[in-house]
Structure formats: structure tokens, C-alpha cells
C-alpha distance (Angstrom), angle and dihedral (degrees) to the residues before:
residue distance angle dihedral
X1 . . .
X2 4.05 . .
X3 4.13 90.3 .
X4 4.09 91.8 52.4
X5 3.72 82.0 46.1
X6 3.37 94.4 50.5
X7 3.94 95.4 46.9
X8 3.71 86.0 46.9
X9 3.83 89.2 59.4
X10 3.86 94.0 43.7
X11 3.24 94.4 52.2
X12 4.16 97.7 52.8
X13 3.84 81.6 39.3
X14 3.88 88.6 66.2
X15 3.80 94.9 36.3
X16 3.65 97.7 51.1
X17 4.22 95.0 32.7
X18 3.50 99.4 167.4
X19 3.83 98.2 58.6
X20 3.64 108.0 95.2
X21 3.80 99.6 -161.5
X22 3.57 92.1 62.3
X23 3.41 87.1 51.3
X24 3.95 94.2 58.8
X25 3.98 87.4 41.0
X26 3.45 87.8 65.3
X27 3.52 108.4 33.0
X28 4.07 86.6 51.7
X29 4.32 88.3 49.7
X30 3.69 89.3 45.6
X31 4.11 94.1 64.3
X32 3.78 99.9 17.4
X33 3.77 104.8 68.2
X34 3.78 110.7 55.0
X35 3.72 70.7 64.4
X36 3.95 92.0 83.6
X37 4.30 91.5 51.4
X38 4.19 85.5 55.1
X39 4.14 83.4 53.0
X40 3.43 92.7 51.4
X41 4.00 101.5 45.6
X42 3.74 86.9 49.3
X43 3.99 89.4 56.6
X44 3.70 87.1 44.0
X45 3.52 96.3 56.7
X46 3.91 94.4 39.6
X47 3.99 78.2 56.4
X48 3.64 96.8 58.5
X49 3.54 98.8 36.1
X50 3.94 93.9 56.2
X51 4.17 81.6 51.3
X52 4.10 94.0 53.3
X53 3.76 100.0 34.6
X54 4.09 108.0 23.8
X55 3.65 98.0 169.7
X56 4.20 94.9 47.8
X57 4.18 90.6 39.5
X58 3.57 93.5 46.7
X59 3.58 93.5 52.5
X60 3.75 126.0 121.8
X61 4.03 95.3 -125.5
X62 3.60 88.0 46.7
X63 3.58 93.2 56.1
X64 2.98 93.1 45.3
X65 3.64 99.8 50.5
X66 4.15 86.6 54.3
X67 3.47 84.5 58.1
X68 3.71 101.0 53.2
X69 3.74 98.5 46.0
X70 4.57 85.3 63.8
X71 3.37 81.4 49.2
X72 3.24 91.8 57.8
X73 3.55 95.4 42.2
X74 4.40 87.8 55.3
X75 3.37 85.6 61.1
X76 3.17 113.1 35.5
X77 3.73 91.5 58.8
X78 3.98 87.8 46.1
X79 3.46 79.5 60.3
X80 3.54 100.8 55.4
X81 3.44 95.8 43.5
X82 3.56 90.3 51.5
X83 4.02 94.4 57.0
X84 4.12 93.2 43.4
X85 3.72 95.9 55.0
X86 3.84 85.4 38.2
X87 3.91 94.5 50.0
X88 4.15 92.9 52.3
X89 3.82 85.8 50.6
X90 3.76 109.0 52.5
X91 3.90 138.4 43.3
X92 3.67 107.4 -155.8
X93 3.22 121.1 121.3
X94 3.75 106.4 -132.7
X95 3.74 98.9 48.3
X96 3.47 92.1 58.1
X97 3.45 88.5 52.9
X98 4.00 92.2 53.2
X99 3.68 81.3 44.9
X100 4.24 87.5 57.9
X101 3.84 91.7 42.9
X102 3.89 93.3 52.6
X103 4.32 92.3 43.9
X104 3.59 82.6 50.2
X105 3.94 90.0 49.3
X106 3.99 88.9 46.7
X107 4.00 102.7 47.6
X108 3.95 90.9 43.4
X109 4.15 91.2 49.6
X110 3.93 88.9 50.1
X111 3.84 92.0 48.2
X112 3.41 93.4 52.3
X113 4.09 85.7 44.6
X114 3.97 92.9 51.0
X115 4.35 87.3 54.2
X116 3.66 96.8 42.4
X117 4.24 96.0 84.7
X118 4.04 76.0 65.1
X119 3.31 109.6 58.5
X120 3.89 88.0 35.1
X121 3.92 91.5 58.4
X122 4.21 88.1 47.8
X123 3.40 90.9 55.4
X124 3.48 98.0 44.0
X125 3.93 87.6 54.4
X126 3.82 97.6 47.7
X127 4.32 93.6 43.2
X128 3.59 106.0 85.6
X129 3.44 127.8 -125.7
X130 3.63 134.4 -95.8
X131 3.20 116.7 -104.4
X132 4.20 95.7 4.5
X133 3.82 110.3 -105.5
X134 3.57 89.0 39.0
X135 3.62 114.7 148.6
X136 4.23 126.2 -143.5
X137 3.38 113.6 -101.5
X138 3.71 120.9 -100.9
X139 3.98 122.3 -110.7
X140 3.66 135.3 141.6
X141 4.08 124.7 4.8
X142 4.17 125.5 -70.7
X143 3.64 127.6 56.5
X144 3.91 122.2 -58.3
X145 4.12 84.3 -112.9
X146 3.56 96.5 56.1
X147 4.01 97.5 50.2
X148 3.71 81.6 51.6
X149 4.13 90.8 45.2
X150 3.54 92.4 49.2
X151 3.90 99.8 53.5
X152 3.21 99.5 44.7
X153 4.30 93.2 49.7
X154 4.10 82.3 58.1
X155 3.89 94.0 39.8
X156 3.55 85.0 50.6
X157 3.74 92.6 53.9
X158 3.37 105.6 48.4
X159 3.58 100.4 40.8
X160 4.29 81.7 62.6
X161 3.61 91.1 61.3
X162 3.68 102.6 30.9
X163 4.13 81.7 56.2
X164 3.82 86.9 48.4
X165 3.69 94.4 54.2
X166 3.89 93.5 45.3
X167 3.65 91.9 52.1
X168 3.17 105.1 51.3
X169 3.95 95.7 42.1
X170 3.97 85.0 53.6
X171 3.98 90.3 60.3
X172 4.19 113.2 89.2
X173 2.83 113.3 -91.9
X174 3.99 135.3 -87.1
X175 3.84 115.4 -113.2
X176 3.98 111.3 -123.4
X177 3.79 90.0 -124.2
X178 4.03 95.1 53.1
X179 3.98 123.7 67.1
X180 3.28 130.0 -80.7
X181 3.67 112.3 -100.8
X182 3.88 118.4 -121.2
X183 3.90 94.7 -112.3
X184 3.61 80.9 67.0
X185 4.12 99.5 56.2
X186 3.44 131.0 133.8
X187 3.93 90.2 -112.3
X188 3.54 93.8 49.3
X189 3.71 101.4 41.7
X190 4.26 85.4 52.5
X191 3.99 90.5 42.0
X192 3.52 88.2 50.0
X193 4.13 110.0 42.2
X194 3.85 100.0 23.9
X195 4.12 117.8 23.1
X196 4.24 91.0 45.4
X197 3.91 82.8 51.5
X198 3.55 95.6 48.4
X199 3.70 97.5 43.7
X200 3.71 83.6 52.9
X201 3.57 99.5 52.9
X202 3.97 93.7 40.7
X203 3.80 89.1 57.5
X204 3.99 90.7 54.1
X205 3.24 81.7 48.7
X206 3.81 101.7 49.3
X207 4.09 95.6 43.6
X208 3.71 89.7 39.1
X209 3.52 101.3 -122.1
X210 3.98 86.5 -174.5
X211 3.90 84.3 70.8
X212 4.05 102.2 38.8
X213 3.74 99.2 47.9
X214 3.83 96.9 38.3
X215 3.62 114.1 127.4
X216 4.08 132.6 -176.5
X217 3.28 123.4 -88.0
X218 4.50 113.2 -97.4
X219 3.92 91.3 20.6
X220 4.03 80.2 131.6
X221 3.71 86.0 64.3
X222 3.79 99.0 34.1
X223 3.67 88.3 35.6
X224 3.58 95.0 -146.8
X225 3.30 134.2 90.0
X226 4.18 98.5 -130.8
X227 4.10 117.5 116.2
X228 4.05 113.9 -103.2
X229 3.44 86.9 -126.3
X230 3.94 88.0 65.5
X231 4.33 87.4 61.0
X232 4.19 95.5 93.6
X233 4.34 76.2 168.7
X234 4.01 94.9 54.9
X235 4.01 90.3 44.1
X236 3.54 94.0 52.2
X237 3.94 92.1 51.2
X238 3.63 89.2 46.3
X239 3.76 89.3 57.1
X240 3.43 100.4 40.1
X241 4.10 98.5 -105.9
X242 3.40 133.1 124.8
X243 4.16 108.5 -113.9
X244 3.92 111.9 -118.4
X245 3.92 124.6 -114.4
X246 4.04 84.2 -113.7
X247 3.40 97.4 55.7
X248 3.68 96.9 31.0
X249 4.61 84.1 60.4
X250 3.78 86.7 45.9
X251 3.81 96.8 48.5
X252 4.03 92.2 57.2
X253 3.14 125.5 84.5
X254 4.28 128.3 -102.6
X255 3.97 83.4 -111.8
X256 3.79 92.4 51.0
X257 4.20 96.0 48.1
X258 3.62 107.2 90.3
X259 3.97 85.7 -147.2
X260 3.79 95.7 58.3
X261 4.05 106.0 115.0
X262 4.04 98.1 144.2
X263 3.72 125.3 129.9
X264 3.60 114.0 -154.9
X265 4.04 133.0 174.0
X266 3.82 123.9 -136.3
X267 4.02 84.2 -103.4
X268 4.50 89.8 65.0
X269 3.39 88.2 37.1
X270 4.02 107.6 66.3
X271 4.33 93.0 19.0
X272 3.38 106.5 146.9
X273 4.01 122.6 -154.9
X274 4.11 129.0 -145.1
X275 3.66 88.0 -73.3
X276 3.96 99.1 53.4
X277 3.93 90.7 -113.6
X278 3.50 104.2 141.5
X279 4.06 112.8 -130.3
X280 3.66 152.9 152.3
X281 3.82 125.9 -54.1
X282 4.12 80.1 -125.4
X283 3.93 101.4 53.0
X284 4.06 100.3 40.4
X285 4.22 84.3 47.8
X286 3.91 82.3 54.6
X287 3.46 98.0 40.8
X288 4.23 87.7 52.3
X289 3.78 87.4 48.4
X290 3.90 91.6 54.6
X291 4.03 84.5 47.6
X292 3.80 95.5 60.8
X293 3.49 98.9 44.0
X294 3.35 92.7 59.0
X295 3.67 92.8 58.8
């Protein structure tokens, strides 16, 4: 929706060329709304680190760094919005260099933004797991591989043209009077801000991100990512009786049971069987046993 309202604005920019506001419309549209696919990679990430690492993910200072960086985004674009409109409205020469120095600050803080899901899913490969054996916590559909596949194809991606953008607004400066250099073309200025975008969004749309990364409602709160339903303790408070030592053992979690010594991969962990129930490498081989000898 922000890239057909950004063509829209482009193209009443170039039909009515002498009206400046449409200019700043556009120009504002143009760099502000990859903005919204470095949002959601960051939440994706967050996502799958809370899974792989519960007690670090879960953490207060965690959460609260999360927090910081969209605040950082909010104002960073305010910034940059601030400094285009400014730059069309004033002819002195140090403002506009303030106004440089601050677009510099902006497309350099959302490259860095559009590579962090990277570095956030190496680390959360090479910290171990607490207690060993542990396995990621379940949430959404699709294997644990493929969420991890997925965000780092569109991480990827946008960190290429996020780095373009930042490079080439960190060389001096062309002179109005001299050419445009090639880095500057038509092809590579559509390549760059629109087909990486759209290549991004069609892959969420192909996987079905919507589906992978969904998470129950309250897991803030609960900070977890389990159903309510799955909390035989909290029903039996809720209606007045006491919870059972069965379903008290299978409420808690494999780190929490003292008799918890499996190892399993990502691959055992989100197996699904004929019915799309996701379950343990040990049950569906069990379950495929029981098949066969009953032919």
C-alpha cells in the first residue's frame, strides 16, 4: 500500500512539475516506506529469538532494547522529513549542510537496521541453549528452518539496497551542471527502491509469513508463546479445582521436568504427521510403524 502510494505521488509529481509540495510528497514516500519491511524483520526476529532462547528473549533489557530501536526508527524518520521539507524551503548554505549531515545520519541508521535480523539469528545459533537438549518453542505453522529461511532471504534483500542507497548518498556530491553518474540511473534507482521491495513483500506473501510468525494473543503478558488453552493449572484455578499431578507434569515445560534428557534437532522438533499435528521425531516413527503392520 505505501509503494502504490508512492507511485501515485510520483506520477502527479511529474504531471504537475511545478508544484513543490508534490514534490516533497513524493520524495518523503520514496525513502520512507521500505521503512515498514525493516519494522517487521525486527519483530520477526524478536519472534524467533524469544522461541530459541526464552529466558534471554523474555528478558526485561531485551524488551526493552526492541523497543528503543522503533523508537528510533519514529524519529529518525521525523528527522528526515524534517530536513527534506526544510531543504526545498531555504537557501543558506549551512542548513543544507546540517540537512546533508542528518540524511547521512538517517540512511546509515536504517542500513544498519535492515542487517541487524542477521547478526541476531547468528548469535542465536552459536549461544547455547538452556538447559542443553532444549528444544525452540513452538509458535505459528512451517518448520523451525523455514521461519529462519524466510527471514533471512528478506534480510538479505534489503540490507543490498539499503547498502546501495547509503553508498551512494555518502559519495560528494554531483554538481547540477555535470551528468548524472550511472549509480544514479533510472534502472538502478527502480532496481534499487521498488523491485528489492517487491520481491520482499511477494516472498511474505508466497511462504505466508501471516501464518509462520503468528503468535497468541497476551504472550507479552504470559511471555510465552503456548495457547491458554494448553494451562490445565490456570483452568483449574479459574474453576475453582485443584490441578492434578498429571496434568500439572504435562503443563511444564521439557526444561522444567527433572526427567527431561532428550536431544532433538530443529527437523524432530516441528515434524508434522498425516494430520498436520506437529510432533516428535519418536511418536510419528511409531505411528508409521503401527501403519505398516497393519498392512
Amino acid at each position: 500500500m505505501a509503494r502504490i502510494t508512492t507511485c501515485v505521488l510520483r506520477i502527479a509529481a511529474t504531471a504537475k512539475a511545478t508544484n513543490l509540495r508534490l514534490q516533497i510528497a513524493a520524495q518523503v514516500f520514496t525513502n520512507a516506506g521500505v521503512i515498514l519491511l525493516y519494522i517487521v524483520n525486527l519483530i520477526f526476529a524478536q519472534r524467533l529469538l524469544r522461541a530459541q532462547h526464552p529466558r534471554f528473549g523474555w528478558s526485561r533489557p531485551i524488551s526493552y532494547l526492541f523497543r528503543a530501536l522503533y523508537v528510533l526508527i519514529v524519529v529518525t524518520i521525523t528527522m528526515l522529513i524534517t530536513v527534506i521539507v526544510q531543504a526545498q524551503y531555504t537557501l543558506s548554505t549551512n542548513t543544507h549542510r546540517i540537512d546533508r549531515d542528518i540524511q547521512l545520519y538517517g540512511i546509515t541508521t536504517f542500513t544498519i537496521l535492515s542487517f541487524l535480523p542477521i547478526p541476531i539469528l547468528g548469535l542465536m545459533y552459536l549461544a547455547p541453549r538452556r538447559p542443553t537438549g532444549r528444544r525452540p518453542e513452538k509458535f505459528g505453522a512451517g518448520r523451525w528452518r523455514e521461519k529462519i529461511a524466510i527471514l533471512a532471504a528478506a534480510a538479505t534483500l534489503l540490507t543490498l539496497g539499503a547498502a546501495y542507497r547509503c553508498g551512494t548518498l555518502w559519495k560528494q556530491p554531483v554538481p547540477r551542471t555535470a551528468p548524472l553518474p550511472a549509480y544514479f540511473s533510472k534502472g538502478a534507482f527502480y532496481v534499487v527502491y521498488f523491485t528489492i521491495e517487491v520481491l520482499v513483500v511477494f516472498l511474505y506473501a508466497a511462504v505466508r509469513v501471516d501464518l509462520r510468525f503468528w503468535v497468541p494473543n497476551g504472550a507479552s503478558k504470559r511471555r510465552h508463546f503456548r495457547e491458554p488453552e494448553a494451562e490445565p493449572e490456570a483452568k483449574a484455578e479459574e474453576i475453582g479445582e485443584p490441578a492434578t499431578e498429571s496434568t500439572t507434569k504435562e503443563s511444564r515445560l521439557p526444561e522444567e521436568d527433572a526427567d527431561f534428557r532428550g536431544v532433538f534437532s530443529e527437523e524432530e522438533t516441528f515434524d508434522e504427521n498425516e494430520e498436520g499435528v506437529y510432533v516428535a521425531g519418536d511418536e510419528k516413527n511409531d505411528k508409521e510403524l503401527e501403519a505398516g503392520a497393519r498392512v
